[in-house]
C-alpha positions as CSV (number, residue, x, y, z in Angstrom):
1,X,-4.8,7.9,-2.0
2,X,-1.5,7.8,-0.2
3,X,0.2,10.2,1.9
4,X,3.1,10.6,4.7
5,X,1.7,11.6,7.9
6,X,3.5,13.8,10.7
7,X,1.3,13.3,13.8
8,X,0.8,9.3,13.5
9,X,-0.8,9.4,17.2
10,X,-2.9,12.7,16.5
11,X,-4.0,10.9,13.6
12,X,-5.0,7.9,15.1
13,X,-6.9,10.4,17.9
14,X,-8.9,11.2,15.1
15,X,-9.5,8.8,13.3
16,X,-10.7,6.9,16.7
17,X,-13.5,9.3,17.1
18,X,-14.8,7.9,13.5
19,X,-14.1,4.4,14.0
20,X,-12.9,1.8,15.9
21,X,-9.3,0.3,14.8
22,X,-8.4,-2.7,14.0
23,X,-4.6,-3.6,14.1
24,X,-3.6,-6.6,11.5
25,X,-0.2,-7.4,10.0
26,X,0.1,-7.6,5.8
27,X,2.5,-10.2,4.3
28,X,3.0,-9.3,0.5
29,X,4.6,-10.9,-2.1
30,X,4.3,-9.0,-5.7
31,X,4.8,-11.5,-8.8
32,X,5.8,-10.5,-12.1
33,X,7.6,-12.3,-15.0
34,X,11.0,-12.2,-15.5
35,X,11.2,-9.6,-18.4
36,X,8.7,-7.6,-15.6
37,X,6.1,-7.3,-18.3
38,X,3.5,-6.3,-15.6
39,X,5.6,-3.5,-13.9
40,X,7.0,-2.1,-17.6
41,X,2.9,-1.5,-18.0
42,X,2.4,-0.1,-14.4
43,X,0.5,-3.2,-12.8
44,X,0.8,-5.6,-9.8
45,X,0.0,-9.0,-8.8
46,X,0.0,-9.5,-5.2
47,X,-0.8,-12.7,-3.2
48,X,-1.1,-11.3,0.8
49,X,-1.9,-13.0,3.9
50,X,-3.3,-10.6,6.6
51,X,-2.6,-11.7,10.0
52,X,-5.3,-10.1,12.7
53,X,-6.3,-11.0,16.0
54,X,-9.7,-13.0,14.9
55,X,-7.0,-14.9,12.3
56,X,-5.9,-14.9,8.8
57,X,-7.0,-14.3,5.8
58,X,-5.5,-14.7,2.5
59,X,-5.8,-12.3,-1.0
60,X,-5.1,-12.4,-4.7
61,X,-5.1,-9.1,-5.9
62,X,-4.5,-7.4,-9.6
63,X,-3.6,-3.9,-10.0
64,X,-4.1,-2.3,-13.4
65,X,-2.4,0.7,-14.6
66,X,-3.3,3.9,-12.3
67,X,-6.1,5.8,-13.8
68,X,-5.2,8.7,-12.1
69,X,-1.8,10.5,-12.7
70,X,-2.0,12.5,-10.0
71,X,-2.9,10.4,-7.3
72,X,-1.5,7.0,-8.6
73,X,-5.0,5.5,-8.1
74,X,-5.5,2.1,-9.7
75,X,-8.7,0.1,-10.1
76,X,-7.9,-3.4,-8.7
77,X,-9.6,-7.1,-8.8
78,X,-9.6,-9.1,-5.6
79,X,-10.3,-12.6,-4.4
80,X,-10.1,-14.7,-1.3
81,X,-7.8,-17.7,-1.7
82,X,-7.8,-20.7,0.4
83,X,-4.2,-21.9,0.7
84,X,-1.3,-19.0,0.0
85,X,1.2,-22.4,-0.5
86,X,-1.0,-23.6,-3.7
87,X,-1.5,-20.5,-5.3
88,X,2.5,-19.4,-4.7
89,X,3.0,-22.6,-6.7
90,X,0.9,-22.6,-9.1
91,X,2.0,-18.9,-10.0
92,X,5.9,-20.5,-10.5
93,X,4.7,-22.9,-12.7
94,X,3.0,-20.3,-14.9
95,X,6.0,-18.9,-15.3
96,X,5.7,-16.1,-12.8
97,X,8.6,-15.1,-9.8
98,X,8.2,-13.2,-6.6
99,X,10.1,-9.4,-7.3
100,X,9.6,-8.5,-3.9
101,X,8.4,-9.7,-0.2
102,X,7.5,-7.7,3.1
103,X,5.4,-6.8,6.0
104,X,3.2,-4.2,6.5
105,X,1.8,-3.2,9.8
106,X,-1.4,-1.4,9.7
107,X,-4.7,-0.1,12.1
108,X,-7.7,-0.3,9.6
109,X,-10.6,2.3,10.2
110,X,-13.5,1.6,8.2
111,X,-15.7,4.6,8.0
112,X,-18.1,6.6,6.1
113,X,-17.5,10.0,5.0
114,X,-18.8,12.3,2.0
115,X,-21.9,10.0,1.4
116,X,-19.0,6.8,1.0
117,X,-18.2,3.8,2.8
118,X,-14.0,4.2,3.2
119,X,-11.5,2.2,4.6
120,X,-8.5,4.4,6.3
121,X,-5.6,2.4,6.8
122,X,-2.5,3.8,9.2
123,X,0.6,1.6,7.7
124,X,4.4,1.0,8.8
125,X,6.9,-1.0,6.7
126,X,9.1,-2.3,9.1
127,X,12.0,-1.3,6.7
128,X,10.8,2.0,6.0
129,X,11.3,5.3,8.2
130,X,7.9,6.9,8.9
131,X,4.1,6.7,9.0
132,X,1.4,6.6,6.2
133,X,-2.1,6.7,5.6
134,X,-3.7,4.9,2.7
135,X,-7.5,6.5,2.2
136,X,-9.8,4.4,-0.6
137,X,-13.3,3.9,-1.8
138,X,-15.5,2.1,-4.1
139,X,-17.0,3.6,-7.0
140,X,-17.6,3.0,-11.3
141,X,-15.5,4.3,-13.7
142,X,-17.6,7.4,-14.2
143,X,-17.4,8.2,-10.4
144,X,-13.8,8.1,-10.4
145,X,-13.0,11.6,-10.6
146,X,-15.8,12.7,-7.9
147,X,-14.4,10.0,-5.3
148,X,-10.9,11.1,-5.1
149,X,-12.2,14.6,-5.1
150,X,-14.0,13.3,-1.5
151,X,-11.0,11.0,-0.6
152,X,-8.8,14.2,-0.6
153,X,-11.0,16.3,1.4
154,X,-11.4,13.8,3.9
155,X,-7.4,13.4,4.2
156,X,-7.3,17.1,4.4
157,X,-10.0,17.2,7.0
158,X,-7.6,14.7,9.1
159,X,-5.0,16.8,9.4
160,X,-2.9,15.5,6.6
161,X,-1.1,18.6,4.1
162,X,-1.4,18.1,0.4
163,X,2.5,18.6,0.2
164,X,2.4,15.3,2.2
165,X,0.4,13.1,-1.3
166,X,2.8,10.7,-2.2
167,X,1.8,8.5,-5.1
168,X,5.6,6.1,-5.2
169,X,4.3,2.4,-4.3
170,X,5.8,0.3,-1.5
171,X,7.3,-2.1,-3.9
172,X,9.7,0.5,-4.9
173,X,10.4,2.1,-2.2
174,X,11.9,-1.6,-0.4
175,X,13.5,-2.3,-2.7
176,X,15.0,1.1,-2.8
177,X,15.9,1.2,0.7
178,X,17.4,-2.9,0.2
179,X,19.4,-1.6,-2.2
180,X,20.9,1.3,-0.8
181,X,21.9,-1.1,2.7
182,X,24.0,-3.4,0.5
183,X,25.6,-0.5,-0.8
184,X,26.0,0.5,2.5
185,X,27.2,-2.6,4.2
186,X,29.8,-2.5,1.6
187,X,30.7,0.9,2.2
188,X,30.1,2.5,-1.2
189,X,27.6,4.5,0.0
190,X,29.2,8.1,1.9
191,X,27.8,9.1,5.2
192,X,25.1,6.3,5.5
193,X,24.7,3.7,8.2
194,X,23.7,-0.1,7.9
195,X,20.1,0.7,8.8
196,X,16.6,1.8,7.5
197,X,17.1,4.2,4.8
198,X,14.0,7.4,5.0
199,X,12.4,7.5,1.9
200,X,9.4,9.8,0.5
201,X,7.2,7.4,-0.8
202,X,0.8,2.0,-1.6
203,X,-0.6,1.0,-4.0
204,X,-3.8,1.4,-3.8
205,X,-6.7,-0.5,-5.2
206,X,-10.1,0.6,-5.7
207,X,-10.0,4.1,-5.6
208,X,-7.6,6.1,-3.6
209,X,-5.4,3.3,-3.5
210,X,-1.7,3.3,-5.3
């Protein structure tokens, strides 16, 4: 699960006393075809690279359709690449193009809550106004239901509000904020200024994650 948070260092406080932080950077690129059959059915193919002080580490990742309306969670299928370069081009070739590209900035807490092993992740999108926390689990398809059940208490139990569940996904929320600064720069947007754009807005995989 996703959601904005309004005490980013009071969450971090708490989080702490759970488990120790690690601080890494996320580079994403999301792929799709060029009729953007994968979005038009709700999924994501993301190649990352995660920078972090011990090195990096590189990810292919598929996102299928969220399972959960309400909290946009999505099972996902993962994989360790060696060389970001190769797979980038051999995802071209198959016809595929990169929709969008950015950073994330994120502290990792993995911990264990409600009988689970979780991984809490504080995130900042350099583009973006504002803090978020991304809370997600394993479990089967029959479990689904009961883990967000205990991902949600657990956010609630750190101090996030339920009003503050946001389920809108990264992807579109850059490209949101992209769009509305070349409006800006080109003055067709009233009362703005040429810089980050607040939105309300993951994605998740496993489950929790948009």
């Amino acid at each position: 699960m996703k959601a904005r948070v309004r005490d980013p260092d009071g969450l971090h406080e708490r989080l702490s006393r759970l488990a120790a932080g690690e601080r890494s950077v996320y580079r994403d690129k999301y792929y799709d075809h060029p009729g953007r059959d994968l979005a038009a059915a709700g999924r994501e193919l993301r190649l990352r690279v995660i920078e972090t002080a011990d090195g990096k580490q590189s990810l292919l990742t598929f996102k299928e359709a969220a399972v959960d309306a309400a909290s946009g969670s999505r099972p996902e299928h993962e994989t360790e690449v060696g060389d970001p370069a190769v797979v980038d081009v051999l995802l071209r070739v198959l016809g595929l193009e990169v929709v969008v590209a950015f950073e994330k900035h994120c502290t990792n807490y993995r911990l264990s809550a409600e009988g689970r092993a979780m991984l809490a992740t504080v995130v900042t999108v350099p583009e973006l106004d504002g803090t978020f926390i991304e809370l997600e689990s394993m479990a089967e398809p029959v479990d689904v239901d009961a883990a967000l059940a205990e991902i949600r208490a657990v956010l609630l139990r750190l101090g996030i509000a339920g009003e503050d569940f946001t389920t809108e996904l990264y992807t579109d929320a850059v490209l949101s904020s992209r769009r509305d600064q070349r409006l800006c720069k080109r003055g067709w947007l009233p009362g703005c200024r040429a810089a980050r754009v607040s939105v309300s807005h993951h994605a998740f995989g496993q489950v929790g994650a948009p």
